[in-house]
C-alpha positions in Angstrom: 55.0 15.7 -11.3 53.1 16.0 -7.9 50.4 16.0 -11.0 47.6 14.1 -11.2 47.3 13.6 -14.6 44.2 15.0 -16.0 44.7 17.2 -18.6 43.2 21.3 -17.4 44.6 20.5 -13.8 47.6 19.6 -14.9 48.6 22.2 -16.9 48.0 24.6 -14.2 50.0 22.9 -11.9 52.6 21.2 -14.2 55.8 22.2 -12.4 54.5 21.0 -9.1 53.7 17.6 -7.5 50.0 17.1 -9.0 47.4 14.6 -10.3 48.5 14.3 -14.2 44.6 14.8 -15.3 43.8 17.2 -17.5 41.1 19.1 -16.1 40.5 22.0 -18.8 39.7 22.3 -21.9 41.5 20.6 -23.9 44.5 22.7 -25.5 46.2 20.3 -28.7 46.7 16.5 -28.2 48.9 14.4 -26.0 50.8 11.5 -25.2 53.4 9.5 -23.2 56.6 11.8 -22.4 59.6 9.7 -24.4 57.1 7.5 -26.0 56.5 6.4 -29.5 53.3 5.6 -31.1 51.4 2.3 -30.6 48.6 1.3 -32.2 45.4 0.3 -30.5 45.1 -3.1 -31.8 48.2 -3.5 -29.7 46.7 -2.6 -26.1 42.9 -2.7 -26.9 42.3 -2.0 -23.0 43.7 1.2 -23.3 40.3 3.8 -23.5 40.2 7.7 -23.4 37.9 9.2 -20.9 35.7 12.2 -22.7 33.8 14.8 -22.5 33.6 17.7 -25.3 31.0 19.2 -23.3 34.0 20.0 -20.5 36.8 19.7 -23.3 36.0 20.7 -26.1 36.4 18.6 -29.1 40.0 19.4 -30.2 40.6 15.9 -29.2 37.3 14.2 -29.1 37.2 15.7 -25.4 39.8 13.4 -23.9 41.1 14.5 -20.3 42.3 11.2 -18.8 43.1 7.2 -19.5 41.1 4.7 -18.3 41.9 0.7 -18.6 39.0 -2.1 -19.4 39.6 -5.0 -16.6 36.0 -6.4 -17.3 33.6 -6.4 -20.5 31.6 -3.5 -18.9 34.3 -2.5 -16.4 36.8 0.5 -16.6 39.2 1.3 -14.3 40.6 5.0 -13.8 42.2 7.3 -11.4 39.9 8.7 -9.0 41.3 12.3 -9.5 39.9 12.4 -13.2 36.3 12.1 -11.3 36.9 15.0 -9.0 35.4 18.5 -8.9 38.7 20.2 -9.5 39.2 18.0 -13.2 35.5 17.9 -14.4 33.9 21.1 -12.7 31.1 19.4 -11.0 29.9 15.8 -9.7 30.6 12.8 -12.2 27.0 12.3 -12.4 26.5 15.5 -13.8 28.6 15.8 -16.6 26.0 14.2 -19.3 28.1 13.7 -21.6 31.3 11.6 -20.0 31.8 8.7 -22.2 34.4 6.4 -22.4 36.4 6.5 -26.0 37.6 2.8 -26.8 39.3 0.7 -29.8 40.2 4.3 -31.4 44.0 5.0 -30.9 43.5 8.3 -33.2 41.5 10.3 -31.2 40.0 12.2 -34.3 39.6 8.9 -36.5 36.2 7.2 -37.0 36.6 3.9 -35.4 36.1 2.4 -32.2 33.2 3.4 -29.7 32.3 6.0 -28.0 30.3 4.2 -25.3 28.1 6.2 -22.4 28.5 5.1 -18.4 25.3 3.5 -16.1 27.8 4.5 -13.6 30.5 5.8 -11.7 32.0 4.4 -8.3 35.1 6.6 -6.6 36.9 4.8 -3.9 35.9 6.1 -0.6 38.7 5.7 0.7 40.8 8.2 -1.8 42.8 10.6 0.0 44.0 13.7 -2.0 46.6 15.1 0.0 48.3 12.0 0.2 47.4 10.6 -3.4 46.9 6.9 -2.1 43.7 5.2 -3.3 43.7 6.8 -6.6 41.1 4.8 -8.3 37.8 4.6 -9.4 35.3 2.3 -11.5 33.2 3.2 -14.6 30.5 0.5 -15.6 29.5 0.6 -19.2 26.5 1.0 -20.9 26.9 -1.5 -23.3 30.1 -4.5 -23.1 33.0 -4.0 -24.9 34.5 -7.8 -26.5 36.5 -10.2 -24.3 39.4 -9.2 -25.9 39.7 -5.6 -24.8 40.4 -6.9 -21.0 43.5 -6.7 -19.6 44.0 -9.1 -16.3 45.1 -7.2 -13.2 48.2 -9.1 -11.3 47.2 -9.2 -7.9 49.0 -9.2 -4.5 52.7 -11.0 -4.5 52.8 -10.8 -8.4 56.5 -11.1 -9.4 55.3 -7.6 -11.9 55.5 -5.8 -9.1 59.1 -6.8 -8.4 61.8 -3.5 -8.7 63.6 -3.9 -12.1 60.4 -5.2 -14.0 60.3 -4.0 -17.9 57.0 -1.9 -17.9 55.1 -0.1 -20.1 52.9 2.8 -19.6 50.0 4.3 -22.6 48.3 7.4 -23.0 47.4 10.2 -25.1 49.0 12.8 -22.4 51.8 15.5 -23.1 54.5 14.4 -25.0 57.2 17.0 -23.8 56.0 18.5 -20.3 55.5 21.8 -21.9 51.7 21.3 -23.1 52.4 19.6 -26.1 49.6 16.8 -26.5 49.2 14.4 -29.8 45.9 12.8 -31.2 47.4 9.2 -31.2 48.1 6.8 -28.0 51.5 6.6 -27.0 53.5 4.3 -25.1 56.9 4.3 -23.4 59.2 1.4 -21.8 59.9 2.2 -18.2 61.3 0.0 -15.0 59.9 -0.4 -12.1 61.7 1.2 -9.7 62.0 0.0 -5.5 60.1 1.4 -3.0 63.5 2.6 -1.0 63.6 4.9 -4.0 60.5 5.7 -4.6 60.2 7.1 -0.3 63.2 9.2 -1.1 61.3 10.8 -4.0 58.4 11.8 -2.0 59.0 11.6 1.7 55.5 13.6 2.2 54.6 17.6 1.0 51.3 19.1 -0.2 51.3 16.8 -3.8 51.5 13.7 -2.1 53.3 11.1 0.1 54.5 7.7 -1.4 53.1 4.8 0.3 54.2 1.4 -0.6 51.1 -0.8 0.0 48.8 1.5 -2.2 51.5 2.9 -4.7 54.2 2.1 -7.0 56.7 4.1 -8.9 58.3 3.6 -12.4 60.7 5.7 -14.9 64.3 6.2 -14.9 66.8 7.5 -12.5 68.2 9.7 -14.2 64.7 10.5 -15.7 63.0 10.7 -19.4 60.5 8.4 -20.6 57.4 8.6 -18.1 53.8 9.7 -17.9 52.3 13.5 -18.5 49.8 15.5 -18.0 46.6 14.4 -19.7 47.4 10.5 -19.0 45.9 10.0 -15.4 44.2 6.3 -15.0 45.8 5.1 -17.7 47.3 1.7 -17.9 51.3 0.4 -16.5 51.4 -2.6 -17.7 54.0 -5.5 -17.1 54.5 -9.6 -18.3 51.2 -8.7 -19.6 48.7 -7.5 -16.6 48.0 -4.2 -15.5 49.8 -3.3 -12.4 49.4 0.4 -12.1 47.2 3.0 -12.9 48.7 6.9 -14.1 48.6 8.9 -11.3 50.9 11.4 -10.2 54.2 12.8 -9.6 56.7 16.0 -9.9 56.8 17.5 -13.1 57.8 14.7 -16.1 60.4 12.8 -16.3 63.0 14.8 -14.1 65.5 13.1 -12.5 64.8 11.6 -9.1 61.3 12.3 -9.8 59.7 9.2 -11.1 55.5 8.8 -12.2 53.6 7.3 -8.9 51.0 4.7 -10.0 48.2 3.3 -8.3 48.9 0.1 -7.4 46.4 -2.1 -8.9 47.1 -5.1 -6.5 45.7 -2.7 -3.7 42.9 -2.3 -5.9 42.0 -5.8 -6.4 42.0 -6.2 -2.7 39.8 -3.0 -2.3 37.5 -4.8 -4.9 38.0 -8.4 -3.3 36.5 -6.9 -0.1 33.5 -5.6 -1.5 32.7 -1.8 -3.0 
């Protein structure tokens, strides 16, 4: 997985560690590897990141997750903002909306819903992969009851062993296979110890414990894909990581690295 995970990156770099964004146009749908489908009622803070304009509009133009913490704030991975996913500058691509309450990416409902703007963490570093977030601020407010509370620093979430659950609409086999509908799949937290041993340091990333966490199965299967970067981990009900990379999908001894969102809620406690 050293994948972030937007969608056209990804696939270009799905056997190695990358960012799991999908950064080209977009190729059939996707969603959560081992997963099962979920409907959006169930995890209303769950939004597609789009741009048919970059993507095409074989799936509305999703390339990456995002997660609604406030009524006109989105949280995603700050990969899925990059150069190397969208082409060029956030602030050029016109058309980069934010895709919410429509689980079915081709259905009719929900809202498609512009952005006044869009904040990368400066403090990102892409060899490493820590810092992989960034904020979106809607042009209009989504209702109360699409926000998802973040569990901040010394959450017992966090703690190794913790039943998680990551969404997406990402590849659902590690071969390029992407659905129209979200996804979700159960996974456990796993301990940093294991986590280090995963990714001691190379060219797709370094784990670090204070700005990271990891979460899947030993002996691997259910985890995150290309095409579900900066979408939501969520555990005892709060959002404690965001989709962000790993090594290839759910290979043993390779778990999904998440941004972890109480470093986040720090970063934003201190001020953007």
């Amino acid at each position: 997985m050293s994948r972030p995970f937007a969608r056209a990156l990804a696939l270009a770099v799905a056997a190695a560690v990358s960012p799991l964004a999908s950064p080209a146009p977009a190729a059939a749908d996707s969603v959560v590897l081992g997963g099962y489908p979920v409907e959006i009622s169930q995890s209303p803070w769950t939004v597609a990141l789009s741009s048919r304009d970059r993507f095409g509009g074989t799936r509305a133009g999703q390339f990456c997750g995002g997660v609604v913490i406030g009524r006109s704030t989105v949280l995603t991975a700050a990969h899925c903002m990059s150069r190397q996913v969208l082409g060029a500058p956030a602030r050029q691509i016109r058309d980069l909306k934010v895709i919410a309450g429509r689980g079915d990416l081709l259905a009719d409902g929900g809202r498609e819903i512009s952005l006044s703007s869009v904040w990368i963490n400066p403090a990102y570093n892409a060899y490493t992969n820590a810092g992989d977030f960034a904020v979106l601020t809607l042009a209009e407010p989504l209702p109360a009851s699409s926000v998802i509370g973040m569990a901040g620093p010394g959450d017992a979430a966090y703690r190794p062993g913790t039943d998680a659950v990551v969404y997406g609409w990402g590849d659902i086999t590690g071969r390029g296979d992407y659905v129209r509908g979200l996804r979700a799949a159960r996974v456990d937290v796993l301990s940093d110890a294991v986590c280090e041993k995963a990714y001691p340091g190379s060219a797709g990333g370094t784990y670090r414990s204070g700005a990271m966490l990891c979460a899947g199965e030993p002996a691997g299967g259910r985890d995150a894909c290309q095409g579900d970067s900066g979408g939501p981990l969520v555990a005892q009900g709060r959002l404690i990581g965001l989709v962000s990379w790993g090594r290839g999908c759910g290979r043993a001894g390779s778990p999904g690295v998440y941004t972890r969102v109480s470093d986040v809620v720090r970063a934003l406690r201190m001020g953007r």
